[in-house]
N, C-alpha and C positions, 0 to 999 in steps of 0.2 A: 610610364611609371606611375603616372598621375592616376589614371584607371586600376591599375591593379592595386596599389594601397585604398582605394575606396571600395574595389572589391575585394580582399581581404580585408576589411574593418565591420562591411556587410556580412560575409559570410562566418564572421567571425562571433554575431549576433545570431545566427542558426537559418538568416531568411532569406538565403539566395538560395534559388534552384540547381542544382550539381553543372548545369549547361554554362553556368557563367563564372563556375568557380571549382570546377575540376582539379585545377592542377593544386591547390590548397590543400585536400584530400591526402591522407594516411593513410595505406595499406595496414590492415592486421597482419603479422609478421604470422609464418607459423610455427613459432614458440612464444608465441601470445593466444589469447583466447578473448570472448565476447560476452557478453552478456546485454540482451536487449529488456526492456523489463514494460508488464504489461501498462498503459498512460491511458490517459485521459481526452477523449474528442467529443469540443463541444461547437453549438452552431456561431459563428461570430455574431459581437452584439451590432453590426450593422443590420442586420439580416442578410448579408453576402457573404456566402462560403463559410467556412467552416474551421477553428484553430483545432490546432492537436498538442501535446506534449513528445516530446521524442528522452527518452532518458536511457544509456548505455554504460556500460561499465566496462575495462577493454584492464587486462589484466594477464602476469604471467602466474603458471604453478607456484604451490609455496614450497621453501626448501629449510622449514623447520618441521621438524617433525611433533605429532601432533601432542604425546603424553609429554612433552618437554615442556611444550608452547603450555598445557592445560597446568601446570605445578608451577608456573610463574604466572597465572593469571588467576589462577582461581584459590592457587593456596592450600590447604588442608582438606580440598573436596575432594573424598577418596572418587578413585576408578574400578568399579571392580571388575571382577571375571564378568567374561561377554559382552562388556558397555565400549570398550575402545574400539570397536569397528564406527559402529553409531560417534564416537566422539570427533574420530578422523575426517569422517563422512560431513561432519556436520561443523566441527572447528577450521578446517582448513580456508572454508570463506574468509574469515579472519585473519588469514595467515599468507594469503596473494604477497606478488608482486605488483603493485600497484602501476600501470604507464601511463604518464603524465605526457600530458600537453599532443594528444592525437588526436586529429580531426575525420570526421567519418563522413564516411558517402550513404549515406542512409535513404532508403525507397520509401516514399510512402505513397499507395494507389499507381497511379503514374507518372509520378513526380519526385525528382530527388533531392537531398539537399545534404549541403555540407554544415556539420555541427561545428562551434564552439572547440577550441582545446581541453581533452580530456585537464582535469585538477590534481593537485597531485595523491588523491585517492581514486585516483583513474577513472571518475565517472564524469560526462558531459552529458546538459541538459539544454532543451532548446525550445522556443517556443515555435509554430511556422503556418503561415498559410495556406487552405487547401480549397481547392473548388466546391468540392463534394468531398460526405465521410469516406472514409477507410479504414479498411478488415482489421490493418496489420502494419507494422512497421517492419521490414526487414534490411540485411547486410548480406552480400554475399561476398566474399573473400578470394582474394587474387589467388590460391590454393586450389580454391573452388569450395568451400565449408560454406555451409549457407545457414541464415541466423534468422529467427523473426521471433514476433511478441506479436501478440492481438492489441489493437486500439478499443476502447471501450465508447463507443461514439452513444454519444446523450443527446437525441432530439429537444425540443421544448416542449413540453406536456410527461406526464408519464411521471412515476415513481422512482426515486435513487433513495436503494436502500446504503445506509453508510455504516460499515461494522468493525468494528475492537477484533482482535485477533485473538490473542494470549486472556485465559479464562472465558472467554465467549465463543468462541470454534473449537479451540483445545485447551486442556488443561495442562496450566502454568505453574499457577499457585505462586502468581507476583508477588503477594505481602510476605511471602517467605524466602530472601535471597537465595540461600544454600539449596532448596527443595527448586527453587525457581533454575536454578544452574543446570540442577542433575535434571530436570525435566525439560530441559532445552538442550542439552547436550548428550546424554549418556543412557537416557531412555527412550522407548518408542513414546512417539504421540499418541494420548489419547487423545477421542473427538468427545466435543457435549455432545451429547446423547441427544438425536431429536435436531439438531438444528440444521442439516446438511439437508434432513429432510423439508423441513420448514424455508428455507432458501431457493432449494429445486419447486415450493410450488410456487413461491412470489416469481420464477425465474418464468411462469409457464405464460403469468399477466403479460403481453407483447412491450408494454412502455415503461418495465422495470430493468435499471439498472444496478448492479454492484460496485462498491467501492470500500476498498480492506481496508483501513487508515491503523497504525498499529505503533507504538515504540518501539517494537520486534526493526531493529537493524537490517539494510539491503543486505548483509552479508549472510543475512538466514533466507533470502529470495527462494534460491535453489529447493532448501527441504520445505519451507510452508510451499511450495508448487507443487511439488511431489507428495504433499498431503491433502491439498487442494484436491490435485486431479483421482489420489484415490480416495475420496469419501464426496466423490461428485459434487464437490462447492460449484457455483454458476463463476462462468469466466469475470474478470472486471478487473479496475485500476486498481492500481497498488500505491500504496504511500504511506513509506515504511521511512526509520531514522538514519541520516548521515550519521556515522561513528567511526572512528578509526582508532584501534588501541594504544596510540604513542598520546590521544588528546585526553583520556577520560579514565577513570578506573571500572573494569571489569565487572565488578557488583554494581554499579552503577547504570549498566548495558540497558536496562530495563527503567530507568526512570523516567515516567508518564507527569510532566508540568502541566500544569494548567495549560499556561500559555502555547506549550508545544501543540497540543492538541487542537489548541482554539483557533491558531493562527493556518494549520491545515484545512480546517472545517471552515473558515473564511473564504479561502479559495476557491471550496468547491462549491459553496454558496455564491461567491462571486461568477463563477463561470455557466454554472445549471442556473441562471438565474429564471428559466420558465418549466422548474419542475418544484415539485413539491418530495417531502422526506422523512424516511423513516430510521431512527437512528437506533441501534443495537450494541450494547457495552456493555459490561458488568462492573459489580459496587467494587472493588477490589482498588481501586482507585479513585478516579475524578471524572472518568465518565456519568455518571448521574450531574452532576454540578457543570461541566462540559455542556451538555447536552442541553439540561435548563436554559444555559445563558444564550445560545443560539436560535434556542426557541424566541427566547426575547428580543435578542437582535433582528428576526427574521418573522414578524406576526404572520402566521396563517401559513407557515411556508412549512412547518415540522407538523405531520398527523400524527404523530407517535413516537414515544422511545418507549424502548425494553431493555429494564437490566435483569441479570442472571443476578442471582445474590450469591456471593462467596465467602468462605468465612465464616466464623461462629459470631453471630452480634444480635445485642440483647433486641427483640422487639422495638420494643420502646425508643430507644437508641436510633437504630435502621426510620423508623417512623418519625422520628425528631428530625431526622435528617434530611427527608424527604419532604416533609413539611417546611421547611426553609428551603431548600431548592426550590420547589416548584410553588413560591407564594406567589400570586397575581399569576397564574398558568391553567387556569382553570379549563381553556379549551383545547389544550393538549395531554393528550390520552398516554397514560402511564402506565403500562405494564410490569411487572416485579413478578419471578418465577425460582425459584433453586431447583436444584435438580434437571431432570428433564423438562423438553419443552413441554409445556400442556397441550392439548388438544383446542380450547379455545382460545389460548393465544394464537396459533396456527390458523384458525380460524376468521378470528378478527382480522388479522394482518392482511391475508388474505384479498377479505374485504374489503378492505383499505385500498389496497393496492389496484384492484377488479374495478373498483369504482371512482378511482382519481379522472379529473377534468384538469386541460390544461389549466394554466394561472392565467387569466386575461393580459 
């Protein structure tokens, strides 16, 4: 009995191998479902082996229906004809059965391990040791359904490009709640113009990596994937916000904190610690002021941020603002662009990217 509470208190921390803690393990029912989501693999700071993140979401169908669920959360935002396909499609993440407290058998490489109890927003995260990177996290279910995500593995040297979602891949139009709702629910995604392609060439340098850091909520995972994969964004880690509607109000789904932001961008600074980065936001928010401060925290380690500018804002104003962000920053390169991407920002970046050296 003495063994087995120390191996369930281990594997309960995400770091025993499936061989020493099997019987722990929770089958996906099937009237449950999975969700794996793409994480983050970096080389361990000993220089032995390698950590990963493992993050899952284990979940049943919702059984509210979706123009009910949208006129108690959003209020007076009309639906109109044609939009409620796109709303169901797109609101129902919101609307799961969450299952609490399920421990998973998860693969990664050749190695498996049991997670942590799902919470009760049914996702479990874990951190875990590995010898060598790996492709892919996957689940395969006692049904036989078989689940995977790609791992994002970051060597030391090389380029991690780190990018804003909402206003800087698609348009959102954050500063305006009501427009920001209908354009995350009820309309197709538009992409910026120019930057899928800008991505796919930093994508072609061998030692660049991606990483989506976004307010955009896990429960939009699903359709930003499906728009990913069709406007050919380069695979990479996701890291998107916990939200569960019984804790926050609805118009609020989208609010980007300082701190929210900073405290994400720490991590991946703490874990890439032998890459160097380029970071990609739009003014719409706090990315610009974001971006600044981590330049500062991390000398020589950011070659670049790029914001998209959004919004109608005086010159003057936009440039006042910039001028305080980036005082004492003089050796980090500032790019500012509205509209489409330009031709030499694409360029530069590029460049950037083509010619990084490891960090000693």
């Amino acid at each position: 009995m003495f063994w087995r509470r120390v191996l369930a208190g281990a594997a309960g921390l995400g770091l025993l191998p499936l061989a020493y803690a099997d019987p722990l393990a929770d089958p996906v029912k099937p009237d449950e479902d999975l969700l794996l989501f793409p994480t983050l693999c970096w080389p361990a700071e000993a220089g032995d082996g390698w950590q990963a993140e493992l993050h899952a979401w284990v979940y049943e169908p919702p059984l509210i229906e979706a123009r009910e669920a949208w006129r108690w959360l959003a209020g007076e935002v009309p639906v109109e004809d044609g939009e409620e396909i796109l709303l169901r499609e797109r609101l129902r993440w919101f609307l799961v059965d969450n299952e609490r407290g399920k421990r998973l058998r998860l693969q990664v490489g050749a190695t498996e391990f049991v997670t942590p109890p799902t919470t009760p927003d049914g996702h479990t995260r874990a951190q875990v040791s590995l010898t060598e990177p790996a492709a892919a996290v996957r689940y395969q279910a006692p049904d036989g359904r078989q689940f995977a995500a790609p791992l994002a593995c970051a060597p030391r040297g090389g380029v991690s490009v780190i990018s804003d979602i909402d206003d800087t891949l698609k348009i959102s139009e954050v500063h305006d709640a009501r427009a920001l709702l209908a354009n995350t629910f009820l309309r197709p995604w538009q992409a910026v113009e120019g930057m899928a392609g800008l991505y796919k060439e930093l994508a072609s340098h061998p030692g660049t990596r991606f990483h989506y850091l976004s307010a955009s909520p896990w429960q939009l995972y699903v359709p930003l994937a499906d728009f990913f994969a069709a406007e050919g964004l380069p695979e990479g880690s996701f890291h998107l916000k916990s939200f569960r509607l019984k804790d926050r109000s609805f118009f609020s789904l989208f609010a980007d904190p300082y701190a929210y932001k900073l405290g994400l961008l720490e991590g991946l600074f703490s874990r890439l610690d032998g890459r160097r980065f380029i970071l990609v936001g739009d003014s719409g928010e706090q990315d610009p002021e974001v971006y600044a401060e981590m330049a500062r925290r991390y000398p020589g380690r950011v070659r670049a941020i790029v914001i998209r500018e959004v919004g109608a804002v005086e010159p003057a104003v936009a440039d006042a603002r910039y001028a305080a962000a980036w005082d004492g920053l003089d050796d980090v390169a500032l790019y500012r662009f509205a509209g489409d991407v330009p031709d030499e920002l694409r360029k530069a970046l590029s460049a950037l990217a083509a010619a990084d050296e490891p960090i000693p």
